[in-house]
C-alpha atoms as a printed R data frame, in Angstrom:
    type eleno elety resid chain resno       x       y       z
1   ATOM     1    CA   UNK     A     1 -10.110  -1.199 -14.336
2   ATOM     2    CA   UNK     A     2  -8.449   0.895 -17.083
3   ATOM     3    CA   UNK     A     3 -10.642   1.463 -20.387
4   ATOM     4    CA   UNK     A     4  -9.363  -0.618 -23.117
5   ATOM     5    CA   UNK     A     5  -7.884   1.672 -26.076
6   ATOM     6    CA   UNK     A     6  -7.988   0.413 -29.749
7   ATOM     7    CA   UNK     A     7  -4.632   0.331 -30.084
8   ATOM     8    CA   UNK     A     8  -4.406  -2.206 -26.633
9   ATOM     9    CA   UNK     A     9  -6.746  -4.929 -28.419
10  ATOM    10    CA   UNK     A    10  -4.461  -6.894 -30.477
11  ATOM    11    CA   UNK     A    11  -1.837  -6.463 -27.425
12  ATOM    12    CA   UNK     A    12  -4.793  -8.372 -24.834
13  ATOM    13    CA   UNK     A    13  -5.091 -10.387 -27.610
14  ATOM    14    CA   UNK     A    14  -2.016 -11.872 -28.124
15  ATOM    15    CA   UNK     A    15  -1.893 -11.825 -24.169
16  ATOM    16    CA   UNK     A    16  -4.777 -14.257 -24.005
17  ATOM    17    CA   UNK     A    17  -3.094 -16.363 -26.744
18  ATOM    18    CA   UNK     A    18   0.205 -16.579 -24.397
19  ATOM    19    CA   UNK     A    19  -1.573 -17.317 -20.836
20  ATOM    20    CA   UNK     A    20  -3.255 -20.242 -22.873
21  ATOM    21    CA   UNK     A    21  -0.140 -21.473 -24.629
22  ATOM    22    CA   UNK     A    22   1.638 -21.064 -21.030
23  ATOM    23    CA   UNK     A    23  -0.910 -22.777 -19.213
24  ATOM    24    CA   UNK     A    24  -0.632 -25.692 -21.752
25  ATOM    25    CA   UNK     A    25   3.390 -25.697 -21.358
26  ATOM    26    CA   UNK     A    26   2.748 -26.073 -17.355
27  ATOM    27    CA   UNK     A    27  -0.058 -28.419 -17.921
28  ATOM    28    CA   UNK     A    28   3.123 -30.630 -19.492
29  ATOM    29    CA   UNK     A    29   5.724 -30.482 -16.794
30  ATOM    30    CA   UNK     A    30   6.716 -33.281 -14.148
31  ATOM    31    CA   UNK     A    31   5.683 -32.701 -10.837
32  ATOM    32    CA   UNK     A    32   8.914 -32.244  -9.854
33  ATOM    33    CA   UNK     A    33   9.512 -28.743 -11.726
34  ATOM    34    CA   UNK     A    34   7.476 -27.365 -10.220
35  ATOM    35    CA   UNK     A    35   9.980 -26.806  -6.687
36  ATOM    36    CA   UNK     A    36  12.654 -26.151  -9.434
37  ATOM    37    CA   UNK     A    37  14.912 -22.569  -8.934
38  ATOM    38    CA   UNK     A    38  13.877 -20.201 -12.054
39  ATOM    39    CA   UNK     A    39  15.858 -17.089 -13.189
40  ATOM    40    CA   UNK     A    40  14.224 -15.000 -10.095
41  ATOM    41    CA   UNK     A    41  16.400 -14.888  -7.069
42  ATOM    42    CA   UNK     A    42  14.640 -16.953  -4.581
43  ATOM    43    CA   UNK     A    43  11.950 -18.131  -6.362
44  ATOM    44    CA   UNK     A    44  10.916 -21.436  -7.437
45  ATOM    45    CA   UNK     A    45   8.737 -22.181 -10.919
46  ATOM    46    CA   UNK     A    46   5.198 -22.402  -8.488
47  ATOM    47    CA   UNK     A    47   6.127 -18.621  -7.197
48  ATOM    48    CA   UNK     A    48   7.076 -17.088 -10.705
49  ATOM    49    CA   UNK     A    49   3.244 -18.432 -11.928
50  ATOM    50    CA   UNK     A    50   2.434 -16.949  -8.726
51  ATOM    51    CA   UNK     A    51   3.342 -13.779  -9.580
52  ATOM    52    CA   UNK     A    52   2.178 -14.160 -12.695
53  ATOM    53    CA   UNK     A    53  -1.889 -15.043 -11.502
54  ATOM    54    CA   UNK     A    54  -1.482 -12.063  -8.842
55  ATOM    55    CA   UNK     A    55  -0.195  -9.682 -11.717
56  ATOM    56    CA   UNK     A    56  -4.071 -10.043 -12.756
57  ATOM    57    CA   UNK     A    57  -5.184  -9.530  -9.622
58  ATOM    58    CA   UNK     A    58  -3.894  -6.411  -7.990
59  ATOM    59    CA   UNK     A    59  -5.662  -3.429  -6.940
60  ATOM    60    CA   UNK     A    60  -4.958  -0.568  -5.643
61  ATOM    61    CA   UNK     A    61  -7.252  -1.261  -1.831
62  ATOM    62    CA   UNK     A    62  -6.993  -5.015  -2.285
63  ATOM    63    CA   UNK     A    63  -2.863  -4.513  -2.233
64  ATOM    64    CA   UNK     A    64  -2.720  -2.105   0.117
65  ATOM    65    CA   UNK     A    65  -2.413  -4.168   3.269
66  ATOM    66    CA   UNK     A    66   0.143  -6.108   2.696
67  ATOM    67    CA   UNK     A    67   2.003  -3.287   0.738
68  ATOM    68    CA   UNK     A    68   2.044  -1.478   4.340
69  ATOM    69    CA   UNK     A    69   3.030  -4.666   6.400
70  ATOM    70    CA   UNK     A    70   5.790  -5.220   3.625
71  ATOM    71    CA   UNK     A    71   7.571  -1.763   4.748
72  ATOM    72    CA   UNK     A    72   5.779  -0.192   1.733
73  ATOM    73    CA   UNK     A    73   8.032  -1.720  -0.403
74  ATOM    74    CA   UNK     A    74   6.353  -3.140  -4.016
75  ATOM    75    CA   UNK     A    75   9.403  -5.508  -4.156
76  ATOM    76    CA   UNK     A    76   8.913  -6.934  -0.765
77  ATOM    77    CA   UNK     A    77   5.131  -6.800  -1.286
78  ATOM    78    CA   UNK     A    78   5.543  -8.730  -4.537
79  ATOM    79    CA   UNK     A    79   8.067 -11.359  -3.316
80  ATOM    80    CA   UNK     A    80   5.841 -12.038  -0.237
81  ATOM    81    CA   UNK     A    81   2.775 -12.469  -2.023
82  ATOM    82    CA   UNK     A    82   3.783 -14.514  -4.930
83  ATOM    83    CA   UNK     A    83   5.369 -16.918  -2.107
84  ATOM    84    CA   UNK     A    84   2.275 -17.289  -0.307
85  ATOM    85    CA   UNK     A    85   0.405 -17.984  -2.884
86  ATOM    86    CA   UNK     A    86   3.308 -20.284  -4.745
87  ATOM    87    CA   UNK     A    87   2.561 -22.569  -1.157
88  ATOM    88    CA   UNK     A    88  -0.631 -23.999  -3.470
89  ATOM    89    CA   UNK     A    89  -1.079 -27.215  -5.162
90  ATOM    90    CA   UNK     A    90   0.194 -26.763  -8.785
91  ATOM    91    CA   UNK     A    91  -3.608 -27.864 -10.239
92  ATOM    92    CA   UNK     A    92  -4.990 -24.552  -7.864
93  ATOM    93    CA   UNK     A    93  -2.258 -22.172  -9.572
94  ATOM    94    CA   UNK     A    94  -2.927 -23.947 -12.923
95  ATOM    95    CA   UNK     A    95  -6.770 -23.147 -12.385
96  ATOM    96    CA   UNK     A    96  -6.379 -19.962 -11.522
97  ATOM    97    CA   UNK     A    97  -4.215 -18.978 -14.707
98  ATOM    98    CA   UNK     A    98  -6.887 -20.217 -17.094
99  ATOM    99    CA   UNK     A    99  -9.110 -18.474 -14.997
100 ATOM   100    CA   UNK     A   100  -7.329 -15.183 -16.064
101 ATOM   101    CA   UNK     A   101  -6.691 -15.557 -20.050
102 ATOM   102    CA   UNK     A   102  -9.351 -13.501 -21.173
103 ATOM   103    CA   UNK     A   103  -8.549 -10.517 -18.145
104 ATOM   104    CA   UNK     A   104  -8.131  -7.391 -19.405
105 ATOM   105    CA   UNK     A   105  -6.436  -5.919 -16.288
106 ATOM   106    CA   UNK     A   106  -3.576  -3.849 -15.583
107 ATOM   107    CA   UNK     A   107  -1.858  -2.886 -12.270
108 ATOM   108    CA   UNK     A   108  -1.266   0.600 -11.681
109 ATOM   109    CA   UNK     A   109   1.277   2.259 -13.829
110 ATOM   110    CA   UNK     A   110   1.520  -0.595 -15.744
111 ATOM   111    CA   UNK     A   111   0.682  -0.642 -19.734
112 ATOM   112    CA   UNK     A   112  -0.917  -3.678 -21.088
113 ATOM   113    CA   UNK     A   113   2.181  -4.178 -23.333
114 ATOM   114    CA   UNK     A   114   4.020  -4.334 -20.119
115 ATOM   115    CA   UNK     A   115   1.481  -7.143 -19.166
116 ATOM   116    CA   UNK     A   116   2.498  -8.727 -21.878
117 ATOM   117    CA   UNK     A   117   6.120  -8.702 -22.248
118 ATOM   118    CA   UNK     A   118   6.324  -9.270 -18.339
119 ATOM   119    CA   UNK     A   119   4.476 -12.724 -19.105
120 ATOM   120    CA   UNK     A   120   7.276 -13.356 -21.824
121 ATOM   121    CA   UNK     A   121   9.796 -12.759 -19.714
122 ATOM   122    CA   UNK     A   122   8.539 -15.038 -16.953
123 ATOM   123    CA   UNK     A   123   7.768 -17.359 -19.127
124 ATOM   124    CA   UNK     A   124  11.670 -17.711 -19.882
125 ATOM   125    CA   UNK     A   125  12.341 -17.522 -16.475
126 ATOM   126    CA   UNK     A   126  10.947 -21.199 -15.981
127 ATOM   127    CA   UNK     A   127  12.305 -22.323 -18.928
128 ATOM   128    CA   UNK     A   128  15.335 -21.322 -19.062
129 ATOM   129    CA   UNK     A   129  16.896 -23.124 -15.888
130 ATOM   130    CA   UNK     A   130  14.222 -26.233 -16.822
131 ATOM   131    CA   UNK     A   131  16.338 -26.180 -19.303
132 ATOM   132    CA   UNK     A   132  12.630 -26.831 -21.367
133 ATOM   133    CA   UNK     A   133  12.727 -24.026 -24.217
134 ATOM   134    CA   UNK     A   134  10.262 -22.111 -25.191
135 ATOM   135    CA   UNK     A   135  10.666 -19.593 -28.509
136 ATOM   136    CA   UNK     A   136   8.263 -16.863 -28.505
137 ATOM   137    CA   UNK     A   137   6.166 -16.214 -31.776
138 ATOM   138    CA   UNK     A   138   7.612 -13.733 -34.076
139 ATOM   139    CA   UNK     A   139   4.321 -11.772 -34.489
140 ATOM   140    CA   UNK     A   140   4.507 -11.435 -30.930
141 ATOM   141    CA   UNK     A   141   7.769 -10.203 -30.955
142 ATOM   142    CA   UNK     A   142   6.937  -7.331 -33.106
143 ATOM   143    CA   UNK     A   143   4.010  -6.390 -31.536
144 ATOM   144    CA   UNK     A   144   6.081  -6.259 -28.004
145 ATOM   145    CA   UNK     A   145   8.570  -4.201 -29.814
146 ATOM   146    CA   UNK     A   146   5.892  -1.852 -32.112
147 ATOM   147    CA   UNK     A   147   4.421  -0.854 -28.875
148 ATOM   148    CA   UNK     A   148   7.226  -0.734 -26.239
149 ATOM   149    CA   UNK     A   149   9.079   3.051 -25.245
150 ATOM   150    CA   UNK     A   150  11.004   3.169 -22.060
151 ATOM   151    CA   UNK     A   151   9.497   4.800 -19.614
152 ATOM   152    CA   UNK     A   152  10.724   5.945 -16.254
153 ATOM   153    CA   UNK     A   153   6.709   6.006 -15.108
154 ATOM   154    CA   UNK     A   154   6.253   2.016 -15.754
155 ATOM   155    CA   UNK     A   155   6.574   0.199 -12.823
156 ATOM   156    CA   UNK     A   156   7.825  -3.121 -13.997
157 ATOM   157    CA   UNK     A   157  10.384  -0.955 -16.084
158 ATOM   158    CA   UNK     A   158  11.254   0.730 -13.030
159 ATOM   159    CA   UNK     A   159  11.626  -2.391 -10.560
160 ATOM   160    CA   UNK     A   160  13.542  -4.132 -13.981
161 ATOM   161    CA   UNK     A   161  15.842  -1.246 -13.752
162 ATOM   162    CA   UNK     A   162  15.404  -0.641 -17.776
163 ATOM   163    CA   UNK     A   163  15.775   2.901 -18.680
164 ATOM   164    CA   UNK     A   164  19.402   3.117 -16.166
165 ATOM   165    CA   UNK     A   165  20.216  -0.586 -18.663
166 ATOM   166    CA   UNK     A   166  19.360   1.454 -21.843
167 ATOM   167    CA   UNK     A   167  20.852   5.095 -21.300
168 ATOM   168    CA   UNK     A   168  23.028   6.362 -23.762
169 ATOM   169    CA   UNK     A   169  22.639   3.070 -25.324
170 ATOM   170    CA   UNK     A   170  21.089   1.874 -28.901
171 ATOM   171    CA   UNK     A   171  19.241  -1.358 -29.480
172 ATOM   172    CA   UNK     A   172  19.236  -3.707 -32.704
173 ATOM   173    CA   UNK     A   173  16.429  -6.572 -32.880
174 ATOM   174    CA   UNK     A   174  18.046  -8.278 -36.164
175 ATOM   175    CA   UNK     A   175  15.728 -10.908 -36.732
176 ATOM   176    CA   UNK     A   176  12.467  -7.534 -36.718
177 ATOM   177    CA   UNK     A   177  13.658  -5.236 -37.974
178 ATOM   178    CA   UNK     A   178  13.927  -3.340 -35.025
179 ATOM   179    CA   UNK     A   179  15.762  -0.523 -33.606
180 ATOM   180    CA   UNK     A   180  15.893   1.987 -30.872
181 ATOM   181    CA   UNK     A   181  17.887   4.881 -29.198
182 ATOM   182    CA   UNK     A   182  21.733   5.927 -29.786
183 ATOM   183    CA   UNK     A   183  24.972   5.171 -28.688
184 ATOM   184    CA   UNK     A   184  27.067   2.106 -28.551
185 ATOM   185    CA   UNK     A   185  24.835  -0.914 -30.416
186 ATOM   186    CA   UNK     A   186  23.163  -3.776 -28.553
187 ATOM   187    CA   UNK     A   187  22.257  -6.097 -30.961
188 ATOM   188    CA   UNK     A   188  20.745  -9.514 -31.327
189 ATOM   189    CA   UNK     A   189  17.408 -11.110 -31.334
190 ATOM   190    CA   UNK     A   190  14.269  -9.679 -29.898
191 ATOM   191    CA   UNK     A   191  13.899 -12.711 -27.664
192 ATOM   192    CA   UNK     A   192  17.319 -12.203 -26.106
193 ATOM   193    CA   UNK     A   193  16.814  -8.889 -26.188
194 ATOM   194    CA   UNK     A   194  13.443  -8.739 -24.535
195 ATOM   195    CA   UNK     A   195  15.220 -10.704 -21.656
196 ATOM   196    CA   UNK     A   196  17.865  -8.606 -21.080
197 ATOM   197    CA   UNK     A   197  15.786  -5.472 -20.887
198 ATOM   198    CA   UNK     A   198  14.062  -7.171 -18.665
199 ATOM   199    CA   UNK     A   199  16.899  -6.849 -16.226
200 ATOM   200    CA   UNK     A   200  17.879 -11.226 -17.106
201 ATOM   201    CA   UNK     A   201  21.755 -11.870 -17.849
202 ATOM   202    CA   UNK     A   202  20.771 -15.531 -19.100
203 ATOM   203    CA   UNK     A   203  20.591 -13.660 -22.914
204 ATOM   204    CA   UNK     A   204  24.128 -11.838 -22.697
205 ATOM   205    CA   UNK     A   205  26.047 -14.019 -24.391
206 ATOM   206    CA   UNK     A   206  23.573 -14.728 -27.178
207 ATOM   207    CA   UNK     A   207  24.050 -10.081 -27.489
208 ATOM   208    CA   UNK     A   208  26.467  -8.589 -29.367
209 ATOM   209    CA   UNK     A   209  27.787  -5.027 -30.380
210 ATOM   210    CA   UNK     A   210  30.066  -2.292 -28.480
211 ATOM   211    CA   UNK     A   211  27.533  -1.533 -26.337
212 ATOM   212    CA   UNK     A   212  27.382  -5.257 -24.711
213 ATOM   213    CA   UNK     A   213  30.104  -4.241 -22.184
214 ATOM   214    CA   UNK     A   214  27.974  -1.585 -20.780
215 ATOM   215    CA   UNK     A   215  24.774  -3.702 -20.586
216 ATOM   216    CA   UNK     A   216  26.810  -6.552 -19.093
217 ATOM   217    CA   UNK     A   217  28.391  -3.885 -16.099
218 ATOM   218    CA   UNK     A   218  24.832  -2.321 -15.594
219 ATOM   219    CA   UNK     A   219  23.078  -5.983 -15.290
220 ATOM   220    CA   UNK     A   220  25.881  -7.076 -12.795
221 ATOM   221    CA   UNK     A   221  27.286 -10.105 -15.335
């Protein structure tokens, strides 16, 4: 496991702070919602906390196996594991994810502010289509957005497609404070913005600015 930095503490911090408040929000749904479609193509909510637990608990030899019997392809890999484990009762998947709030673990070429922001995006990829909202914390926000540079290296960035969204494109996070890059201007709030770098159309029309066309084309909206 990857030595925790300074500068990662208040980031695995806050991540903690979000499995719990996640686990509590599951913790509340019907039964039912569980076999409900989220925002990821083919998946139901019980595979997107799936992915979530297994996001924990990748290595490197662990992975391996079923990275070669999915054609060495992550997304393949990823899609078949988080539906085999999805197949479990919700309470397992629910005790397995407060299992992992205090982990401090990061797949490989993955930052823990990628952790992080991957969880937020998930998060709003149950809620969304439950159509059961969830607003994430301002302080969170910021410290998503202090931390985050695209970077072709990450691999959730790179599977999320979010330096070809981004290039030649600037980014406005009114309600932070926050801005990035230049070009044509993406603007809105960090939520909707955090989704839609995250490769999620659901926040387009929440977006504004010249350079929404060109997000909207490169996110296939």
């Amino acid at each position: 496991m990857p030595q925790t930095s300074s500068s990662d503490i208040p980031i695995w911090q806050a991540t903690a702070q979000q499995r719990q408040q996640l686990l509590d929000y599951l913790q509340a749904l019907p039964a039912k919602a569980w076999n409900h479609d989220s925002l990821c193509d083919g998946w139901q909510v019980r595979h997107v906390v799936a992915h979530i637990i297994l996001e924990s608990r990748y290595s490197p030899l662990g992975s391996l196996p079923g990275f070669v019997q999915s054609g060495l392809s992550f997304n393949v890999f990823m899609q078949r594991a988080a539906v085999e484990l999805g197949r479990n009762d919700p309470e397992m998947l629910l005790g397995l994810l407060r299992e992992d709030i205090p982990k401090q673990v990061t797949p490989i070429l993955v930052k823990p502010v990628h952790v992080l922001s991957d969880l937020l995006i998930h998060w709003q990829d149950i809620a969304i289509p439950l159509e059961r909202p969830h607003t994430i914390e301002r302080p969170v926000l910021e410290l998503v957005f202090k931390h985050w540079r695209p970077s072709p290296l990450s691999l959730s960035e790179r599977l999320a497609g979010t330096t070809r969204l981004i290039r030649g494109l600037s980014l406005a996070a009114d309600d932070i404070g926050w801005r990035y890059g230049r070009g044509p201007l993406v603007r809105g709030a960090a939520q909707d913005l955090l989704l839609a770098l995250g490769g999620r159309r659901a926040s387009l029309p929440r977006l504004a600015g010249d350079g929404l066309p060109t997000l909207a084309r490169r996110l296939g909206a």
